[in-house]
VEXDOPA-450389 format. One record per residue (C-alpha): residue number from 1; residue in three letters; x, y, z. Coordinates in Angstrom, 3 decimals, decimal comma, m for minus. Layout:
VEXDOPA-450389
PT    nr   rest          X          Y          Z
PT   NUM    ALA          X          Y          Z
...
This chain:
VEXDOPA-450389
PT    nr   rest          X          Y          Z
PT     1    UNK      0,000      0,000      0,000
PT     2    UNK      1,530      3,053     m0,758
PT     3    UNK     m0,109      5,336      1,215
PT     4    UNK     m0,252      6,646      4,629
PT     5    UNK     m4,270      6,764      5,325
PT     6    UNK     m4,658      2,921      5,636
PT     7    UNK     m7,861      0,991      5,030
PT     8    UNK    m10,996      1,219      7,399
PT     9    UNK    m10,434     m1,833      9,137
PT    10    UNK     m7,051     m0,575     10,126
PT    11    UNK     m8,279      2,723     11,201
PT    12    UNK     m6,468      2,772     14,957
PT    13    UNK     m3,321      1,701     13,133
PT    14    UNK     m3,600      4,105     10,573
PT    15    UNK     m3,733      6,858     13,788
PT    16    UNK     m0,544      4,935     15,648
PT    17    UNK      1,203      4,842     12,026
PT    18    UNK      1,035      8,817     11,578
PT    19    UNK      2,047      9,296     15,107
PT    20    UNK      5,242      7,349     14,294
PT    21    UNK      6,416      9,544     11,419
PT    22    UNK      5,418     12,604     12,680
PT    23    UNK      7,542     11,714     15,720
PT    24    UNK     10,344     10,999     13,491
PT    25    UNK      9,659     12,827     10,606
PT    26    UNK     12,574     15,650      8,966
PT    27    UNK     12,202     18,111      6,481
PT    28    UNK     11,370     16,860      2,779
PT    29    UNK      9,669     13,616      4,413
PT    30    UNK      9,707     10,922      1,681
PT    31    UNK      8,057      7,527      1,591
PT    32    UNK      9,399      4,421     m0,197
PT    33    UNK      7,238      3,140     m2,619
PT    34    UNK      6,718     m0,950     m2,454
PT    35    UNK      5,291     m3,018     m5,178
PT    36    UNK      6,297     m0,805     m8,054
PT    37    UNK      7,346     m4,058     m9,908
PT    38    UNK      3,903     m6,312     m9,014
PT    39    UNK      0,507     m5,974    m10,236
PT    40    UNK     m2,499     m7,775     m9,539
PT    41    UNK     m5,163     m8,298    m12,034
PT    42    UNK     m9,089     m9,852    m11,781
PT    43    UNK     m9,638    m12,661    m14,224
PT    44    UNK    m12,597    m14,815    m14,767
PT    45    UNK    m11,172    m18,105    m14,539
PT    46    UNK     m7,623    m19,744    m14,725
PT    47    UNK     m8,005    m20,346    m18,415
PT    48    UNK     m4,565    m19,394    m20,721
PT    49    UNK     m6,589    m16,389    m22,859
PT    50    UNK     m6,877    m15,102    m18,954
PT    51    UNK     m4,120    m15,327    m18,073
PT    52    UNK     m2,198    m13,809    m21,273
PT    53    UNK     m4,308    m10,563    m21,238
PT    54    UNK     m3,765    m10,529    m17,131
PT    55    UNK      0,122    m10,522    m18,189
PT    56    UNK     m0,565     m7,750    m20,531
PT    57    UNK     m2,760     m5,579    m17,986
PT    58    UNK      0,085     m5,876    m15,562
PT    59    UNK      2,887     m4,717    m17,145
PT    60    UNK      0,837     m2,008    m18,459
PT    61    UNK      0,123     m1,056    m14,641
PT    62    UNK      3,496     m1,570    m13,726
PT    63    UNK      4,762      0,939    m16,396
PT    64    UNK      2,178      3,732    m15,075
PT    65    UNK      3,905      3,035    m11,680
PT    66    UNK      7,177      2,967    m12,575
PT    67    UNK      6,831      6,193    m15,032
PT    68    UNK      3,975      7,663    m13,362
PT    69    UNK      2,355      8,592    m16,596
PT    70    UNK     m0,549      6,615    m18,307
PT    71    UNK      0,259      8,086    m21,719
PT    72    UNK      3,988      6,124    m20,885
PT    73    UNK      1,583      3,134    m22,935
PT    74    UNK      1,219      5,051    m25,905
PT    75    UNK      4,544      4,682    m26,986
PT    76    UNK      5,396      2,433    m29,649
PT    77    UNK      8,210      0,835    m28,023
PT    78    UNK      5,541     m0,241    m24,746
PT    79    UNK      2,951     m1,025    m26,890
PT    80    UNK      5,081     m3,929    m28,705
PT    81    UNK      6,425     m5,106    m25,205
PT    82    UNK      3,219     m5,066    m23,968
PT    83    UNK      2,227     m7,717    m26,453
PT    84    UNK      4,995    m10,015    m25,177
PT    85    UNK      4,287     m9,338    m21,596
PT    86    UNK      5,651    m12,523    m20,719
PT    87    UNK      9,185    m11,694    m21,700
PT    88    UNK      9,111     m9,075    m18,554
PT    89    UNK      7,534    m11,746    m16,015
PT    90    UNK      9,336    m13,261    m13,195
PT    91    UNK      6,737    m14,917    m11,645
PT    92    UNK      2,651    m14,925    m11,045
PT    93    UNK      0,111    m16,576     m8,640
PT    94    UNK     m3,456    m17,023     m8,495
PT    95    UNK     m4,979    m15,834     m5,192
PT    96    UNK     m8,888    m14,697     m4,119
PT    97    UNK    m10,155    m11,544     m2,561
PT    98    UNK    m13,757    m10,482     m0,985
PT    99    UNK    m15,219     m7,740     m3,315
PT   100    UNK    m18,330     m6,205     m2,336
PT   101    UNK    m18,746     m9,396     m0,028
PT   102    UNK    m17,843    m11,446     m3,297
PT   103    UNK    m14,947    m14,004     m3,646
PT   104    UNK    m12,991    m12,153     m6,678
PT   105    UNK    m10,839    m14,251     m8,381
PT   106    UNK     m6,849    m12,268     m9,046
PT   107    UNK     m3,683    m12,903    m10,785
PT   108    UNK     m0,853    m11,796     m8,600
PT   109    UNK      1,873    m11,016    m11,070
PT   110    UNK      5,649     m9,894    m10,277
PT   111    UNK      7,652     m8,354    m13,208
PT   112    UNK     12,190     m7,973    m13,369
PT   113    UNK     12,950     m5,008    m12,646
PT   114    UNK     15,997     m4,876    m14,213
PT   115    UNK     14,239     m5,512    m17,501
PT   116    UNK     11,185     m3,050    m16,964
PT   117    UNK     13,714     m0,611    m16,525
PT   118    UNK     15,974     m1,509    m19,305
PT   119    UNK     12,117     m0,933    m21,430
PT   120    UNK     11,597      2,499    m19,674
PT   121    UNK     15,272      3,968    m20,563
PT   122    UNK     15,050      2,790    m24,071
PT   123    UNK     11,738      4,056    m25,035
PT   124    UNK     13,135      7,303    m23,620
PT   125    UNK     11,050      7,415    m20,750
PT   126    UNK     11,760      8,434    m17,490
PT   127    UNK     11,705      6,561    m14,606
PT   128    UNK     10,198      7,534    m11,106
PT   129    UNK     11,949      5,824     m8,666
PT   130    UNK     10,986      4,313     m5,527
PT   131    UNK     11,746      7,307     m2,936
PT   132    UNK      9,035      9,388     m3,707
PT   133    UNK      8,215     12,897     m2,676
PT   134    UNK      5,365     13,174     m0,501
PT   135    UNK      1,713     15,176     m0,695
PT   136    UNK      0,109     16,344      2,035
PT   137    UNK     m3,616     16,277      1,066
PT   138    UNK     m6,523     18,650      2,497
PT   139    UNK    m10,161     18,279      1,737
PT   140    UNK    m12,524     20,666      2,474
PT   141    UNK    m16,145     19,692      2,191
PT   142    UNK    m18,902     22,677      1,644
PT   143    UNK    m22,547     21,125      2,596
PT   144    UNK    m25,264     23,493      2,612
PT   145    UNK    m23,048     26,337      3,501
PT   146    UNK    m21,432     23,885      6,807
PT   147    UNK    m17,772     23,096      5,564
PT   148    UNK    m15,251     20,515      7,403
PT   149    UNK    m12,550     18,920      6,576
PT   150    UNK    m12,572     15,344      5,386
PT   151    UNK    m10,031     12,520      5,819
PT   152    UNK    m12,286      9,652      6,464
PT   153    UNK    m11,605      7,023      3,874
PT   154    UNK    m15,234      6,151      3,524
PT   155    UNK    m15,742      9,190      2,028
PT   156    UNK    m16,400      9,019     m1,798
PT   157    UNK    m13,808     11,573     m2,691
PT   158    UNK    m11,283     10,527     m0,126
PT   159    UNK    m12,087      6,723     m1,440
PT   160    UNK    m11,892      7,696     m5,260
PT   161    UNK     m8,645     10,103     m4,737
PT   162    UNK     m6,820      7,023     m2,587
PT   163    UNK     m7,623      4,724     m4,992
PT   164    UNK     m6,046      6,495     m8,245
PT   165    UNK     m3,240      7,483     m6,500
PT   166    UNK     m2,407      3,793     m5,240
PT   167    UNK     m2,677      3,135     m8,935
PT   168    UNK      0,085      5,615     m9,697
PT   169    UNK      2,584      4,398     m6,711
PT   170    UNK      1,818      8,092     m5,589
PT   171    UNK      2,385      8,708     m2,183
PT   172    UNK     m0,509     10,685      0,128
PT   173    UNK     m0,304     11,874      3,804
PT   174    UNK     m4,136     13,232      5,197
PT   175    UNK     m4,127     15,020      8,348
PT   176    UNK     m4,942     13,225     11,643
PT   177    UNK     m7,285     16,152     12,677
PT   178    UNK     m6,258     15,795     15,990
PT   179    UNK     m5,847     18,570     18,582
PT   180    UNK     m2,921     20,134     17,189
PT   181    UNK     m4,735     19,946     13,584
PT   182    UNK     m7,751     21,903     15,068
PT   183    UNK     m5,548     24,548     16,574
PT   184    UNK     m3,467     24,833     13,611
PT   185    UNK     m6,409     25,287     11,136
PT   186    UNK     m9,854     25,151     10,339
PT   187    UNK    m12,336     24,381      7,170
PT   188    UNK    m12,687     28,102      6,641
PT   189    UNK     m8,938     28,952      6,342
PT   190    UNK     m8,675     26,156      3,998
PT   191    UNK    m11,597     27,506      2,082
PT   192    UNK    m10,243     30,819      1,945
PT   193    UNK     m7,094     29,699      0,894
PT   194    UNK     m4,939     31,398      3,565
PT   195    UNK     m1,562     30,687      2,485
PT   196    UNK      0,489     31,006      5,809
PT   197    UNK     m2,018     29,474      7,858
PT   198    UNK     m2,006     26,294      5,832
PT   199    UNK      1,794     26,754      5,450
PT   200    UNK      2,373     26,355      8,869
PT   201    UNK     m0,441     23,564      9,750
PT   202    UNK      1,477     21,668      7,497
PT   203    UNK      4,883     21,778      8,682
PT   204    UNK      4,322     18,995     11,408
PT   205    UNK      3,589     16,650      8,367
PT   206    UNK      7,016     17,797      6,162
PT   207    UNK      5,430     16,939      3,240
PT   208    UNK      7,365     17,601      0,088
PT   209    UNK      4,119     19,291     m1,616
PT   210    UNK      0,866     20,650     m0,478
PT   211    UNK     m2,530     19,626     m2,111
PT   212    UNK     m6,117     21,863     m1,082
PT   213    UNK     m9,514     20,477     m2,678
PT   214    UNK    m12,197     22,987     m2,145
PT   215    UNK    m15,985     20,269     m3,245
PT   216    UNK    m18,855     20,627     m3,496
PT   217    UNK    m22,139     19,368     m4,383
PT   218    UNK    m24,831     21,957     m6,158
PT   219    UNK    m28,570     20,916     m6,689
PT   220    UNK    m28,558     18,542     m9,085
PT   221    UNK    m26,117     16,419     m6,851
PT   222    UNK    m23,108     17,506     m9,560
PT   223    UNK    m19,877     17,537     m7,674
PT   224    UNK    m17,610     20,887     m8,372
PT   225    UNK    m13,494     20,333     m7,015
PT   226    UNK    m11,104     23,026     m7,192
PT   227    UNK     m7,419     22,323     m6,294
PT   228    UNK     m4,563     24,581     m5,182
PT   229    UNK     m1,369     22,396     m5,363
PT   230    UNK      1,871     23,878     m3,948
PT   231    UNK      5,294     22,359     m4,893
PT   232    UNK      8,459     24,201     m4,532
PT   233    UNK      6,433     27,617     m4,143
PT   234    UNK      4,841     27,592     m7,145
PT   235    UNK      1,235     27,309     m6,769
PT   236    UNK     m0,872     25,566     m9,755
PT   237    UNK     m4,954     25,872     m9,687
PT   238    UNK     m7,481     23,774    m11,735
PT   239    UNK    m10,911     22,853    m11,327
PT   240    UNK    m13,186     20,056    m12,435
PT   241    UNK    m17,197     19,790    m12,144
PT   242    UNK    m19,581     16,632    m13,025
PT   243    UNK    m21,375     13,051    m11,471
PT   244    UNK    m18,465     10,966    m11,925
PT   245    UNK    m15,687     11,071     m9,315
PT   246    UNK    m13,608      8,959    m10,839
PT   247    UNK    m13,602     10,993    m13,723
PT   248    UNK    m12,986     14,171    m11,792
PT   249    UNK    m10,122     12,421     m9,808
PT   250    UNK     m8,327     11,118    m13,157
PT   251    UNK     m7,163     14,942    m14,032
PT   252    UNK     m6,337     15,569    m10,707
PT   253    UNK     m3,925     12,808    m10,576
PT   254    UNK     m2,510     13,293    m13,701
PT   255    UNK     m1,420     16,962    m12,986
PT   256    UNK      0,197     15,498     m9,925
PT   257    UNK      2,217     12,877    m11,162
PT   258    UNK      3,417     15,023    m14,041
PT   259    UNK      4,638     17,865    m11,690
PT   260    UNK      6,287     15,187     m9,066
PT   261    UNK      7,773     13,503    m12,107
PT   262    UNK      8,846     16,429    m14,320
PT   263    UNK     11,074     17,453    m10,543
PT   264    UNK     12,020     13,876     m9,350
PT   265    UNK     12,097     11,350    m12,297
PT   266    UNK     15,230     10,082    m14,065
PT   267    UNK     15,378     11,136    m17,445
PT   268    UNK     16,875      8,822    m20,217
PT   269    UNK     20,671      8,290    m19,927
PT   270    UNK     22,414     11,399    m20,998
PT   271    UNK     24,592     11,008    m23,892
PT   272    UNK     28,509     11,792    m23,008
PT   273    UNK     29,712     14,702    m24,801
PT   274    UNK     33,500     14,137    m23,162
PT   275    UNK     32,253     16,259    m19,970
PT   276    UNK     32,297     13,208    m17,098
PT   277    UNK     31,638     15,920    m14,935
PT   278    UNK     27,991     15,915    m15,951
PT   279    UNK     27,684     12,647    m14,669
PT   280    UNK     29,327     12,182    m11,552
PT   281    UNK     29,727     13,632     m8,116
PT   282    UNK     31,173     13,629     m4,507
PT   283    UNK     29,171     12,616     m1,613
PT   284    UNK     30,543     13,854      1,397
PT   285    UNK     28,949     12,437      4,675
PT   286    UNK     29,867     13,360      8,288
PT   287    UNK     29,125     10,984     11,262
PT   288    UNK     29,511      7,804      9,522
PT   289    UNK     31,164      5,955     13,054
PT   290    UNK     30,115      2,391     12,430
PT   291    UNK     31,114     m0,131      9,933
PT   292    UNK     27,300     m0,774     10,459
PT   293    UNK     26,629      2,484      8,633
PT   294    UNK     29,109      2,815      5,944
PT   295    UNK     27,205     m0,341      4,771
PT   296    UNK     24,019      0,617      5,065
PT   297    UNK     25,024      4,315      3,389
PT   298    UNK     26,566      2,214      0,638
PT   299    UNK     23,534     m0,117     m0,114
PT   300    UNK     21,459      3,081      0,160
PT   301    UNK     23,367      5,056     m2,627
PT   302    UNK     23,668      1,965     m4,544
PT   303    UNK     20,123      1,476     m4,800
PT   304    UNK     18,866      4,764     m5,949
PT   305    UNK     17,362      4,691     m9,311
PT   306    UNK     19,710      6,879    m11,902
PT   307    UNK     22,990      5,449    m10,098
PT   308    UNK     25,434      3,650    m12,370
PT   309    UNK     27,975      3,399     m9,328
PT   310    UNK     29,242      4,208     m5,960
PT   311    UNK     32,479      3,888     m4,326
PT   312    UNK     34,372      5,056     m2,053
PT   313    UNK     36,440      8,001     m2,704
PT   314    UNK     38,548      9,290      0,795
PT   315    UNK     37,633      8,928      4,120
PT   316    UNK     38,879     11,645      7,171
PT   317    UNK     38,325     10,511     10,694
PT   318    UNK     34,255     10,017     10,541
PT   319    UNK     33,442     11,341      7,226
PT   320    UNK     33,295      9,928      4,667
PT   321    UNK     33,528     10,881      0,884
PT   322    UNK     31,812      8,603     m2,186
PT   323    UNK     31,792      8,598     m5,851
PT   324    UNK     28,514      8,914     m7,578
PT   325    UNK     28,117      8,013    m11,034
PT   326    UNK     24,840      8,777    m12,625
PT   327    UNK     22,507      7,382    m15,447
PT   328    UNK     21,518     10,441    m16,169
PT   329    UNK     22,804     13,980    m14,593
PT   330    UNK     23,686     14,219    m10,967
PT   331    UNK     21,317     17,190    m10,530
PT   332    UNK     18,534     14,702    m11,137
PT   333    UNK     19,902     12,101     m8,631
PT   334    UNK     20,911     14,848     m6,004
PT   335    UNK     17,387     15,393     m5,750
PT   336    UNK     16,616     11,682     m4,579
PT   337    UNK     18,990     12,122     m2,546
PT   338    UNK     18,171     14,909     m0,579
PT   339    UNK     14,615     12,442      0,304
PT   340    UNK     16,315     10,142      1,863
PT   341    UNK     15,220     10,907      5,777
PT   342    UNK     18,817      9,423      6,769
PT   343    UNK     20,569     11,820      5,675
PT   344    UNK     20,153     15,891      6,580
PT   345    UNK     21,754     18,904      4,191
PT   346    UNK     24,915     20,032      5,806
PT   347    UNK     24,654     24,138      4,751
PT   348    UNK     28,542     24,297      3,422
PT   349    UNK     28,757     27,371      1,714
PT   350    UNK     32,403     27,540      1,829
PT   351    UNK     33,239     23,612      1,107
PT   352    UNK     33,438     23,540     m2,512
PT   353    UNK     35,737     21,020     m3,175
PT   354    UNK     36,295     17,323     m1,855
PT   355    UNK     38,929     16,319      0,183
PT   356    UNK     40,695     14,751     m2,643
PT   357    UNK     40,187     17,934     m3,763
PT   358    UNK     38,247     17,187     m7,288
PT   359    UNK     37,024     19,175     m9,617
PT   360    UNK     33,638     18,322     m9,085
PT   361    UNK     30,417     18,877     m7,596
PT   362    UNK     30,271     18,199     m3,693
PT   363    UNK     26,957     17,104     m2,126
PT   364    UNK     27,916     17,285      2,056
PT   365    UNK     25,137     15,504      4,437
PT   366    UNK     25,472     14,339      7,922
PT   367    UNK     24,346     10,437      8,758
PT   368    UNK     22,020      9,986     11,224
């Protein structure tokens, strides 16, 4: 699940589970993304034309995931893989869910990673990787002039909005509306769209971006939504109107994705033009004291999605200094970087250079 607001049965966890990162949360709060790679599928019966067109459905989710884009299928390149789904496939099961209070009958489906990627880059896609920035949602509800704010995942628009976005591998936090909440902020500041207000309500959450829905519904039960999205200042506004929620949703979550992707996605490998510099950096990290945590930094770095390599470069006392090697450029990785919630900016204004004293870019964090 890649959300925070968990399902209904799991309600009291859900409350215990936003305690937990709020309690440990730093700024830029990012949340790792599981499942990218699986799919599951409803099928009819166990029959082989199920099962190939299951295979096709789920690579086709897994590339929405992966490039968080659902026009990623229109390219030629996908389309032909996704007629030889099978190619991509590691491994599938058949399991059964309750649906509506009806046994539903799934293909659980598990695709290489290595190879979905390999798809992505040489389509010339990008690829959204699994750290992913995080968007603090708030919902106000107008009802006969009464507004509140909703979280409650029984709600239709909560339920619809949830759904999509699990679809995407999109990360959501929703507000506990506890105490703190209600002191912080109310349904009418969030109507009004008081910037600083909702600013600051927010901090406690660190969310990467900020979304505000403003619904709701006029006399002939239409829904109206309009959305204030904040993401590295900038402020975007659109607003959709009509019966279907899923159809109001869809827009919604495509104008996220493609503003979290446009700022955090890999691009295509660069092509070398003889300037290596492009492509590689120094990670400096202070406080590195355990052997524990030089191999836990290591596996970290090496499993970002855009890194080609990582080793180690010097190494004063307890800092430590690597060499990144990207995919793609190191501007694009340095932003994954900076989510990772281990690892906290070091402001170095007047360290430039690396201890081996490289002409290249210097990226300095402290371990913790």
């Amino acid at each position: 699940m890649t959300l925070i607001l968990l399902e209904t049965v799991a309600k009291p966890l859900k409350i215990i589970l936003c305690v937990v990162l709020l309690l440990f949360c730093r700024p830029a709060l990012s949340l790792t993304v599981d499942g990218l790679y699986s799919a599951q599928v409803a099928v009819d019966d166990q029959s082989s034309a199920q099962v190939s067109k299951a295979k096709k459905l789920g690579l086709a989710k897994v590339i929405v995931k992966v490039t968080g884009q659902p026009q990623s299928l229109n390219n030629a390149r996908i389309r032909g893989a996704l007629s030889n789904a099978e190619v991509y496939l590691q491994s599938f099961s058949f399991a059964t869910q309750l649906t509506n209070g009806q046994p539903q009958a799934l293909i659980e489906l598990a695709f290489d990673e290595l190879q979905v990627n390999q798809l992505i880059r040489g389509s010339s896609l990008p690829i959204w990787g699994a750290d992913r920035a995080a968007v603090l949602v708030w919902l106000v509800e107008d009802k006969q002039g009464m507004r509140q704010i909703v979280n409650d995942d029984d709600h239709p628009m909560v339920a619809q909005i949830m759904s999509q976005a699990d679809q995407r591998g999109m990360p959501l936090l929703w507000p506990l509306l506890d105490i703190e909440d209600q002191v912080s902020i109310d349904a009418s500041a969030l109507w009004g769209l008081f910037r600083e207000t909702i600013k600051n309500a927010s901090t406690r959450y660190q969310p990467n971006a900020v979304l505000v829905g403003r619904m709701f519904q006029d006399s002939q039960q239409l829904w109206r939504v309009e959305w204030n999205f904040w993401l590295d200042e900038v402020e975007q506004q659109w607003s959709s109107e009509g019966a279907d929620l899923a159809a109001l949703v869809e827009p919604l979550q495509d104008r996220l994705s493609s503003s979290l992707v446009a700022k955090f996605a890999l691009a295509a490998n660069v092509k070398s033009q003889g300037d290596d510099a492009v492509q590689s950096a120094i990670l400096r990290v202070d406080q590195v004291t355990k052997f524990e945590d030089y191999v836990a930094l290591k596996t970290m770095l090496q499993t970002i999605t855009g890194v080609k390599s990582v080793q180690l470069h010097s190494a004063s006392n307890s800092t430590l200094e690597f060499l990144i090697v990207a995919r793609s450029h190191v501007a694009q990785v340095k932003l994954i970087v900076d989510l990772k919630q281990r690892l906290r900016a070091v402001d170095d204004v007047g360290a430039e250079k690396s201890i081996a004293d490289d002409d290249m870019p210097v990226w300095h964090y402290q371990w913790r």
